[in-house]
N, C-alpha and C positions, 0 to 999 in steps of 0.2 A: 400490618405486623409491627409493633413496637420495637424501638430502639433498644438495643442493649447498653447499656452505659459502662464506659470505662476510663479510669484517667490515661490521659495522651502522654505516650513515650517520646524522647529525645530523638530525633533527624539521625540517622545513619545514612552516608552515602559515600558511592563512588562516582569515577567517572570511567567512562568506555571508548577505549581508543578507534578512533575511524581505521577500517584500513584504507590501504594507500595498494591499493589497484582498478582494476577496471570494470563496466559492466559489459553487459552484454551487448554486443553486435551484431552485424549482420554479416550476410556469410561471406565466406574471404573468396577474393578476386583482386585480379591485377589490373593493374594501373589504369589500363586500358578499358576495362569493363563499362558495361553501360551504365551500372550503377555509382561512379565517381562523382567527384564534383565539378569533373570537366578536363578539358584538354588545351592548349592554347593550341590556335588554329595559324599563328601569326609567326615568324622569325622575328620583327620587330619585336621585342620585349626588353621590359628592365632584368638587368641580373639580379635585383633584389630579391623581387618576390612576387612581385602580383602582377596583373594584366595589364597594357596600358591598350589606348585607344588605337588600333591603326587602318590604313587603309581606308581612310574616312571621304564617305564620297560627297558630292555640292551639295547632293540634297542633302547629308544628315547635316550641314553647314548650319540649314536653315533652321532646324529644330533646336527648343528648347530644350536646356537642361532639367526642366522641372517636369516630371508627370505626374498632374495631378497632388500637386504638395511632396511628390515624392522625387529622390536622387532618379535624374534616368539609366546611368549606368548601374547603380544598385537594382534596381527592377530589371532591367536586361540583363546583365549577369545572371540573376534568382531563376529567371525566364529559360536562360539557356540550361542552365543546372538542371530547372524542372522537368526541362522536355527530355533531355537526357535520363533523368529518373526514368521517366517515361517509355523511353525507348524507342523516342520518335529524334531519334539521331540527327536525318536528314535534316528534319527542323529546326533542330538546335543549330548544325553547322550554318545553316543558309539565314539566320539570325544574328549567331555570333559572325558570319561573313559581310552581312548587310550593316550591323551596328558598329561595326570593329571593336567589339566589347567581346573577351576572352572572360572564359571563367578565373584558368588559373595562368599561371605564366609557366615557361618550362623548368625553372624552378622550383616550384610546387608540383609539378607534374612529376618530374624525378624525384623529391624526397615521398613521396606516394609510393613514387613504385617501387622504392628503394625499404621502403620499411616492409612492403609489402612482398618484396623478392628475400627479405634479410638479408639486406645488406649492410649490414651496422655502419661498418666505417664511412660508408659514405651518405648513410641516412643523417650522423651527427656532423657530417663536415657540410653538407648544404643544410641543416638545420641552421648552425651557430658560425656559416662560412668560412671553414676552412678547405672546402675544394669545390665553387661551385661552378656548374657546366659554363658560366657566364666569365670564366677566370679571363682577364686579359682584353676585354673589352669595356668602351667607352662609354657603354649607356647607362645611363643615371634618369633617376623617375622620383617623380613622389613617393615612390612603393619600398624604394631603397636605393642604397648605393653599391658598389663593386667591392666583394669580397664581405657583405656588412650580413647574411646570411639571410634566414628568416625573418620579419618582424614579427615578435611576440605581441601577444596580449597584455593589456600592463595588469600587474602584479603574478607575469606569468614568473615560475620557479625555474631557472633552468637545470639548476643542479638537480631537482626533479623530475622533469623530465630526462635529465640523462639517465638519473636511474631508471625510470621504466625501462628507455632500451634496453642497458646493460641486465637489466633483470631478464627480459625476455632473450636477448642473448644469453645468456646463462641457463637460462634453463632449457633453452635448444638445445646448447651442449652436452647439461645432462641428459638429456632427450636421446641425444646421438651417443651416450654411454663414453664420452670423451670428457671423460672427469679430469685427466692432467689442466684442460683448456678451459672448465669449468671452474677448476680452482682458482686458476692462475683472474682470469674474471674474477670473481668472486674478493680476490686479495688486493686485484693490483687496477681496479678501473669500479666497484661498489663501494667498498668501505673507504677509499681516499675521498668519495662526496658525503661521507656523515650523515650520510640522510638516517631513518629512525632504528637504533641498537639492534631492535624486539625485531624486525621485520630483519635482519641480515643475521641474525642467528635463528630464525626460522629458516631462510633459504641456505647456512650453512648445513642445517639438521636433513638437508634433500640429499644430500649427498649422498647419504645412507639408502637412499632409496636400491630396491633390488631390481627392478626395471622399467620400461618406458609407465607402464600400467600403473605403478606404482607409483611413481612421480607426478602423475596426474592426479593419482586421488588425493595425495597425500597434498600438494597444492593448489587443487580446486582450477586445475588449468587444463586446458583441451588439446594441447601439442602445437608445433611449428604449422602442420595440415590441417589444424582444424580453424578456429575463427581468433584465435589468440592474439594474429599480426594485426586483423583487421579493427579489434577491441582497442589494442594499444593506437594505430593509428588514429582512431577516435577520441582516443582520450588526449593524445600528444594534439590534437587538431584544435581542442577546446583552450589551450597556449596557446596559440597562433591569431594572429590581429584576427578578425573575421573579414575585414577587405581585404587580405591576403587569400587565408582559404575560408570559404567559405561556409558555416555550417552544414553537414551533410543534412539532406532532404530539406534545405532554407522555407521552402513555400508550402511543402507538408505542414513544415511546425506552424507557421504563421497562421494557416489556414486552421490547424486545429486550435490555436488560440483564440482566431474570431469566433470559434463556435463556441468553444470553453468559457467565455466573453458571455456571450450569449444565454448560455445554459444560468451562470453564475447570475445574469441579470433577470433572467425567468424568473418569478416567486414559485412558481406550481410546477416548476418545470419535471412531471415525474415520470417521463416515458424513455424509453432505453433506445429509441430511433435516433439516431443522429441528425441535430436540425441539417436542412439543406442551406448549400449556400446560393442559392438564388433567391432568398430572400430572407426579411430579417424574421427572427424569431419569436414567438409568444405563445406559451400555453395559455388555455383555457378555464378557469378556477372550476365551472361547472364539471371537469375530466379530473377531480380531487376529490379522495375520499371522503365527505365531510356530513353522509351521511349514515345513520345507523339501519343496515339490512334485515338484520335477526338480534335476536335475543336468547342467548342459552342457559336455560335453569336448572341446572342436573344437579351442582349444589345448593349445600342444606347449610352453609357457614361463609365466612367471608373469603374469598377466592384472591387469592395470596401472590400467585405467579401464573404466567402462561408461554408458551412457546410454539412457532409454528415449525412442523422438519424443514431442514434443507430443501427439499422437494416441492414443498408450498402444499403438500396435498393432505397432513396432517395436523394436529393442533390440539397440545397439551397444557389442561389447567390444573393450576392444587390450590389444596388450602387448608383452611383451619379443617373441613371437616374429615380430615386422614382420607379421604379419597385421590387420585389419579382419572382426572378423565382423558383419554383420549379421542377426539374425532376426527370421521373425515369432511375433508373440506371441501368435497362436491356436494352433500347432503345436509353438511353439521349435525348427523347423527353420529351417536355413540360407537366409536369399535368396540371399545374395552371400559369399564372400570373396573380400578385396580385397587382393589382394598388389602386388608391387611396389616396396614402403618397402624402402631401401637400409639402415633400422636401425630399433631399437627404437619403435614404436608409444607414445605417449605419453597422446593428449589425441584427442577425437572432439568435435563439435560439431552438431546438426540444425539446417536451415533452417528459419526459422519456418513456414512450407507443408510441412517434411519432405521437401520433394523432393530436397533435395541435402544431403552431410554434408561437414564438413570433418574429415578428419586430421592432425596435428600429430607428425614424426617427428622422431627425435634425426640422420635423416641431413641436417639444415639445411633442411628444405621442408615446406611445406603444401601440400596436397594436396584438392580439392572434385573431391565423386564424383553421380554421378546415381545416387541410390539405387534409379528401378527398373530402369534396364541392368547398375550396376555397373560402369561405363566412370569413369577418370577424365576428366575435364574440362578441367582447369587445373591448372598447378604454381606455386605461390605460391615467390617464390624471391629473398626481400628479405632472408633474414637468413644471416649467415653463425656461426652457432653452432644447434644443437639448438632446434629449436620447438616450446614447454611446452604453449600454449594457446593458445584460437581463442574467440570469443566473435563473433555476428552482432549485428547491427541490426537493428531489430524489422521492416524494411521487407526485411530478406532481400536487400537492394541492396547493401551495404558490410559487411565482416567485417573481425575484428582479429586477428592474430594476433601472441602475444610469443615472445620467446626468450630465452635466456640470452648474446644476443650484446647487450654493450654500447654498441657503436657503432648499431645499432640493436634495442633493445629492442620495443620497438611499432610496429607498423603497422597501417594503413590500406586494404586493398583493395579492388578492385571483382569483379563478377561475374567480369571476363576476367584477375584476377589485376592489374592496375594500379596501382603505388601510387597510393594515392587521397591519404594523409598519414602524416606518419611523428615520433614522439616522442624527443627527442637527451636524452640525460644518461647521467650514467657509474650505471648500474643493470640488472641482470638480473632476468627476469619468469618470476615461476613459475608463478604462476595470474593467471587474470582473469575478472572478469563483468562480463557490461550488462545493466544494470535495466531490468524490463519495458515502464518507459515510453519507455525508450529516450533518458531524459535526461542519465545517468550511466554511464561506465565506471570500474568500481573493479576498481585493477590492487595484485596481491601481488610482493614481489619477494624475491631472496637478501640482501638487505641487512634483512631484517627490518620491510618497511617498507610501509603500506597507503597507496596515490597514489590521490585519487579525480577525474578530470577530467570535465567539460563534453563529451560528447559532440561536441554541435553544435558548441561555438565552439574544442572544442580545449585549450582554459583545463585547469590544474590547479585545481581548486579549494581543495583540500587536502592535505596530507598525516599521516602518525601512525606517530610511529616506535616500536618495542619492543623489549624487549632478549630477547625468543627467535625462536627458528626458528617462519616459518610454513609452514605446510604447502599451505594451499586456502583458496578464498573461493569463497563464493555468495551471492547474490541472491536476497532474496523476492518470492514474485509481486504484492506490493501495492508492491514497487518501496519499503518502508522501514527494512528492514533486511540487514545483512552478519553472515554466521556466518562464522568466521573457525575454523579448525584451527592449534594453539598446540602446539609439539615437548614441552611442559612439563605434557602428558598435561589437556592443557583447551581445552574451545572456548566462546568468545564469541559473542555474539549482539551487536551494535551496530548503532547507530539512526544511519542515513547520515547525516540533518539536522545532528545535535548532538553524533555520536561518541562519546556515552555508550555506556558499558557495561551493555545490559539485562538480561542473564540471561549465567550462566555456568555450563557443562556439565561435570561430571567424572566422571571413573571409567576413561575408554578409556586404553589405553597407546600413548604415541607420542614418538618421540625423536630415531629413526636414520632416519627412511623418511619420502616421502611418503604418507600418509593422510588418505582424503576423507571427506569427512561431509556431507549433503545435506538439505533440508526437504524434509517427505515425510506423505503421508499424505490426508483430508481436509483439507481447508483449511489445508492445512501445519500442521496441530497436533501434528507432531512432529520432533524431530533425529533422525537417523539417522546411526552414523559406524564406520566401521571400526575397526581397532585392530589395534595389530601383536601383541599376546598370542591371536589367532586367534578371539576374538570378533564379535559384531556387537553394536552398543549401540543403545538406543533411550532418547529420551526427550521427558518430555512438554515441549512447547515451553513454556506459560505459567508455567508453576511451577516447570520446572527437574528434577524429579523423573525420575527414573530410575527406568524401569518394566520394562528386559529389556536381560538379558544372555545372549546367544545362541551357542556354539557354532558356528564359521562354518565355518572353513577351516583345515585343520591338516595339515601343520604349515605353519607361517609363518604372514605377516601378513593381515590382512583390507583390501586396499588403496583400494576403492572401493564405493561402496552408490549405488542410484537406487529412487527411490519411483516405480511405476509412476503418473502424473500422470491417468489415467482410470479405472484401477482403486486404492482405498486398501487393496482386500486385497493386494496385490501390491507385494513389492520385490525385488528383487535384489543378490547381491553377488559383489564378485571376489577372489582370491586369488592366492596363491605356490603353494598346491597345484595352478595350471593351469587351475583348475574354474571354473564360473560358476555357483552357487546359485539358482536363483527360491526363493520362501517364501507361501506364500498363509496361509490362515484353516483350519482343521481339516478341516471342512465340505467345502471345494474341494477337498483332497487328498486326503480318502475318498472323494470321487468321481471323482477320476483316478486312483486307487488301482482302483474297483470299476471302471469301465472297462477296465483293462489286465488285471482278471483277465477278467473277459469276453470279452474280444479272445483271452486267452491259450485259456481254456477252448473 
């Protein structure tokens, strides 16, 4: 499908404030629990902060401090933490008793449990040392000195960190309906640390809240009893040195790093099994889709887009010839074709349930079908130019669809076709997606130009102008990044947050035409993208590397690809020659190979 051409408008942008709280943890428990970072088992300890050695018997005299290139109190430590994750308590004790290596010191142990009981005052006085359990004694350590509190992380904030407490203080008290004590917070222990304007007249605006219920929706916070102390303690813990406290779960993360490590060094790596750690890892190139199974010839024109459901068990192509095919993907036979499109077939779209699809025609309408009658439903009929694209909302309630009509570019619909809302500026939309979470819609246009809005409120957040033709945009399913198709024979990867540029893809040709390009594979660990020299290109996402150049569709261009989302052997692509390609793993085509001679014979 050709380019539309338009001259590129001027860079409009904002910027988007981070908040400044916490995420999710795990579930709250006291000090004590099995799931900490540890306990000290020792009286011996620095008042500072952290563990020191004691109890040290001849034989650990004779051992090395190095295990294996590594600290050996650092690995004991992690060791005792993990067996405690674990729940193998006994082992931890009689480890930490044998090594004289303590996780934390009673120090650490009590601002734990002190944040953990809500005990403000004495959470921030062994924080930054003004009351610790160690008050009045002589021990001094590497870890710290007497009276010197926690040792932070460097470029730790403290005056932000005392906001979080105060903040989670504060809103307990709203919590407990003790607004005189929540004021009095709020005036006389938040706004004296200046921490940000916007954030302290939101939590003045709680005030108003009419009850517990209330207060929590309204600040996205779970209560004193729910996981709230345990979030904040996590976050207050990423301040703190880490030979101090420890990160929670230290040998988990590490462990999933060497395989993350691993995955990232795989080229093929496309199967959703978690490598083991008993040995190192390597896929197989022959367990990649790299050859073509079937060939689908239902159309009579050049086949334009394609998409597999959610489900991996269906698979929708259009194109120039105004048809809709739908099939299923045990068969690759036909469910439905769906005619009726007054012009060329553009854009397809699945409900998040799959039950329904939308069509995007150049005859000005959208179109939602009931995919198991094949009956249209509604005609969407808000724009009066060609309609590119269609993108749902995760709740399958409201859809968008764009056009290349200016006066209105974007809408808004509902189930029964209604505009629901609609976006005015002088701009035509070629593609668009909505992130999984259903936060952000990021809209492509002829003007060269990526608009990324707020969903819910509407708001553009930003924008990012270039000076080539874009072709397509898609969404990752972690909802953090935009790959983008560039006419200048390159696609980018950007990170929605920050608009940086994380990785950039080359080799495909692309200049005159629209061409799609898709994340695809296990865990999205790879791009996938047409190309008008009649290829299919693949490559690995982390690294960039280009691992297959394929042979697709000849003559003409390769216009669109979909990674089947339940099967990673499995992609598909579409063409100018008419056809629609599936492609599996060697393995599965020798066997629908030896099938059909069987059949035949």
């Amino acid at each position: 499908m050709r380019l539309d051409k338009d001259q590129p408008s001027s860079l409009t942008g904002t910027t988007r404030p981070l908040s400044n709280g916490s995420s999710a943890g795990s579930q709250q428990k006291s000090a004590t629990s099995n799931s900490t970072n540890g306990l000290s088992h020792h009286p011996e300890v620095s008042n500072g902060s952290a563990p020191v050695k004691s109890g040290v018997s001849g034989r650990d005299t004779l051992r090395n401090n190095d295990y294996f290139g590594h600290d050996r109190e650092e690995v004991t430590r992690i060791l005792v933490q993990s067996l405690t994750d674990l729940g193998y308590n006994g082992a931890a004790a009689a480890l930490s008793r044998e090594s004289g290596y303590d996780v934390e010191s009673t120090s650490v142990a009590a601002f734990r449990n002190a944040v953990i009981q809500g005990e403000w005052a004495e959470a921030e006085g062994l924080l930054f040392g003004d009351q610790l359990p160690e008050k009045g004694t002589d021990v001094e350590s590497r870890y710290g000195r007497k009276g010197a509190g926690l040792i932070l992380a460097e470029g730790a904030d403290k005056k932000e960190m005392l906001f979080w407490m105060r903040q989670q203080k504060f809103l307990e008290l709203l919590e407990g309906r003790d607004l005189g004590s929540a004021l009095m917070v709020l005036r006389q222990e938040l706004t004296p640390l200046h921490q940000d304007i916007g954030k302290l007249h939101a939590l003045s605006s709680l005030i108003m809240c009419q009850s517990a219920d209330d207060l929590k929706t309204q600040a996205d916070w779970d209560g004193a009893a729910g996981q709230s102390r345990q979030v904040l303690l996590s976050e207050l813990s990423k301040s703190i040195s880490p030979s101090v406290m420890i990160p929670e779960h230290r040998l988990a993360v590490l462990l999933q790093r060497v395989k993350q490590n691993q995955i990232s060094n795989c080229l093929y790596h496309n199967t959703t099994t978690s490598p083991s750690l008993y040995s190192d890892h390597l896929c197989d190139r022959s367990q990649f889709p790299l050859e073509i199974m079937l060939e689908l010839d239902r159309h009579t024109d050049e086949v334009w887009f394609l998409e597999f459901s959610h489900d991996g068990t269906m698979l929708s192509t259009t194109g120039q010839d105004k048809t809709v095919v739908i099939y299923d993907v045990g068969t690759f036979e036909p469910l439905h074709i769906l005619a009726g499109h007054g012009d060329h077939v553009a854009y397809t779209a699945w409900s998040p349930d799959d039950t329904k699809l939308i069509s995007c025609c150049h005859d000005r309408l959208a179109r939602i079908w009931d995919v198991e009658s094949g009956t249209c439903l509604v005609t969407v009929e808000h724009h009066a130019q060609p309609v590119t694209t269609c993108a749902w909302a995760p709740d399958g309630q409201t859809f968008v669809t764009g056009s290349l009509d200016r006066q209105a570019p974007l809408c808004v619909s509902d189930l029964q076709g209604a505009l629901v809302h609609a976006w005015t500026g002088m701009y035509r939309v070629r593609d668009c997606s909505m992130t999984r979470d259903g936060r952000r819609l990021v809209v492509l246009t002829t003007e060269n130009r990526i608009l990324v809005f707020d969903y819910k409120t509407r708001a553009e957040e930003y924008s990012i102008a270039l000076k080539v033709d874009l072709t397509c945009i898609s969404t990752s399913a972690d909802s953090r990044y935009m790959l983008v198709n560039m006419a200048d024979n390159e696609i980018q990867l950007l990170d929605i947050e920050t608009t940086e540029v994380t990785r950039r893809f080359m080799g495909q040709k692309q200049g005159r035409f629209v061409i799609r390009s898709s994340f695809g594979g296990a865990g999205e660990n790879f791009v996938i993208s047409g190309s008008e020299d009649s290829r299919v290109y693949i490559w690995h996402k982390e690294n960039g590397t280009l691992l297959e150049t394929l042979d697709g569709h000849q003559p003409g261009c390769v216009n669109a690809v979909s990674w089947n989302p339940r099967n990673p052997s499995m992609f598909a692509s579409a063409g100018d020659d008419h056809k629609v390609r599936i492609w599996s793993k060697a393995s599965d085509v020798k066997l629908l190979r030896d099938r059909d001679h069987n059949l035949e014979g």
